[in-house]
N, C-alpha and C positions, 0 to 999 in steps of 0.2 A: 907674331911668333918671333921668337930670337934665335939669330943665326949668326955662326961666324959669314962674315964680307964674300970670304972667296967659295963662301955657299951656297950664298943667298941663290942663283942662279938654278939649282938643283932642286933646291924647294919652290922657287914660285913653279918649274917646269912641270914635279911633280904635283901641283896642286894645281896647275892647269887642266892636266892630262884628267885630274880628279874631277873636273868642273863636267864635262861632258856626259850628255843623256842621264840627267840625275831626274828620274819623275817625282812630280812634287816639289820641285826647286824653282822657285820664282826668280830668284837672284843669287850670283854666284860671283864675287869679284874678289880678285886677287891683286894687289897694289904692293908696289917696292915704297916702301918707305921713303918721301922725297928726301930728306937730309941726312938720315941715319943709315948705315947700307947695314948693319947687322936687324934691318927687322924688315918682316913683311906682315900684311894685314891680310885677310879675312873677311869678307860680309856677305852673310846668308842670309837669305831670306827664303822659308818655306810654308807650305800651306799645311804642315800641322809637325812634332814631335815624333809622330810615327812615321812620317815619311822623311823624316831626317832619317832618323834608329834605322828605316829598310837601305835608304841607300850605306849605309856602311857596308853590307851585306852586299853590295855590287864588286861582282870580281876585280872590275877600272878603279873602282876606290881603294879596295884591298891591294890592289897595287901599288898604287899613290900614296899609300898609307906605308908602303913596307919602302919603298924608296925613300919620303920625305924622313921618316923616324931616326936615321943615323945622323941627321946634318942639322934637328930640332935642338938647341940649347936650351929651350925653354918658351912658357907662355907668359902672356902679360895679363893685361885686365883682359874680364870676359865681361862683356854684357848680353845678358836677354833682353829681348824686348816682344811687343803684341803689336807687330803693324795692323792701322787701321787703314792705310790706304796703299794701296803697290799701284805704279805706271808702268 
């Protein structure tokens, strides 16, 4: 995600706060960007599309979702992928 610098702090926080009790969420990590401070990353990993689609529907994401949205400038690449193995 792209963010102005003296943002970035607001969005990884609220996409922290978002990370929490997601059922169906195998992996959830949020990274600042090592050399670029206008981006933060992203990587989910879950046990199917519906349990992605339900957690938006969680009050804590709706939250995190209505906080992060004013300091978002924008998205980058998106990839899907089908993990075959999670540790």
């Amino acid at each position: 995600m792209l963010v102005l610098p003296e943002n970035r702090g607001v969005l990884l926080s609220a996409l922290a706060d978002a990370s929490a009790d997601l059922p169906g969420c195998l992996s959830y990590v949020v990274a600042a960007d090592a050399e670029d401070p206008s981006l933060v990353w992203v990587t989910e990993v879950w046990e199917s599309k519906e349990a992605h689609a339900a957690s938006l529907e969680l009050d804590h994401v709706k939250a995190a979702i209505a906080a992060a949205k004013p300091v978002i400038l924008g998205f980058g690449t998106r990839v899907e992928t089908a993990p075959v193995s999670v540790r």
